[in-house]
C-alpha positions as CSV (number, residue, x, y, z in Angstrom):
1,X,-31.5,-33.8,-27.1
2,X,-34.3,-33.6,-24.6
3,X,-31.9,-32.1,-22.3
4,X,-31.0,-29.4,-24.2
5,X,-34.5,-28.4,-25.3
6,X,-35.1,-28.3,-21.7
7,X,-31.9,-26.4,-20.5
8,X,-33.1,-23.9,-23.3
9,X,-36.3,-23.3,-21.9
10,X,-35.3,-22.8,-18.8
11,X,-33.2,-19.9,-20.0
12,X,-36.1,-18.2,-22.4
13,X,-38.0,-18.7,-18.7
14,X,-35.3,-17.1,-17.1
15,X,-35.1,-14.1,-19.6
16,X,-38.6,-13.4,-19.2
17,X,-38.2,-13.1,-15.5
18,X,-35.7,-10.5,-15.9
19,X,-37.8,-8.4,-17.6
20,X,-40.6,-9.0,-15.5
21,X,-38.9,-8.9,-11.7
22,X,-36.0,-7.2,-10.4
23,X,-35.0,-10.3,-8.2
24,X,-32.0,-11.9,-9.5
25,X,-32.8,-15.1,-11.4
26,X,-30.5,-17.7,-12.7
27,X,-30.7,-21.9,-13.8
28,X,-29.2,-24.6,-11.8
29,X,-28.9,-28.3,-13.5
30,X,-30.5,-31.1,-11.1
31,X,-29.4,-34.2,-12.9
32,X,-31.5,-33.9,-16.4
33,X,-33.7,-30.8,-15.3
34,X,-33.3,-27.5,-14.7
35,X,-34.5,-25.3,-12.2
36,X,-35.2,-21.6,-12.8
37,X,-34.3,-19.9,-9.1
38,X,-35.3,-16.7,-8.4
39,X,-33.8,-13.8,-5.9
40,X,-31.3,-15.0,-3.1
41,X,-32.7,-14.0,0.6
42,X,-30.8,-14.7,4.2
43,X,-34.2,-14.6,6.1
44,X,-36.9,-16.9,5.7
45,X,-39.9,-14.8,6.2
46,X,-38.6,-12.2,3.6
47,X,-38.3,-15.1,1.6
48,X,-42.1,-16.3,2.2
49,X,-42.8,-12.5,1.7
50,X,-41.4,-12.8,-2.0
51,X,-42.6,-16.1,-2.6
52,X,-46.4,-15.2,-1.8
53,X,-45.8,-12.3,-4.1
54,X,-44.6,-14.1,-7.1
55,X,-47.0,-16.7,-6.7
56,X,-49.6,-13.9,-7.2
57,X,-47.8,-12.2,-9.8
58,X,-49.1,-15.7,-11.9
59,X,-46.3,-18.1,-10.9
60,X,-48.6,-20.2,-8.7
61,X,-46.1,-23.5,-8.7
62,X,-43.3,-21.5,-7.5
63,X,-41.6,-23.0,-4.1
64,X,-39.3,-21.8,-1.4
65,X,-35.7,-24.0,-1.4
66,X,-32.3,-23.8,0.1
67,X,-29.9,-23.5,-2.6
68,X,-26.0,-23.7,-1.0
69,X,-23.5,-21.4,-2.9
């Protein structure tokens, strides 16, 4: 299903992350997608910190969100 090809992308994503970044990166299901999420930060400027550097590290559509545990 397209769902599953999608959840399994989102884990090859993932995978490459890991090898790439030492941030913590996981999936989380938002109704048929999946998001890839990556490094968990209490402060929002270290947060913007780590975004701005992923985004030049070639992940130029990555966002800052609020993910509740």
């Amino acid at each position: 299903s397209d769902v599953y090809k999608r959840q399994q992308k989102a884990r090859e994503f993932t995978n490459r992350l890991k090898q790439q970044m030492s941030d913590e990166s996981w999936i989380l299901q938002s109704g048929e997608f999946w998001k890839v999420l990556i490094g968990k930060y209490q402060e929002e400027g270290l947060a913007r910190k780590r975004l701005s550097e992923i985004r030049d590290s070639g992940y130029a559509d990555a966002w800052l969100t609020q993910v509740d545990d």
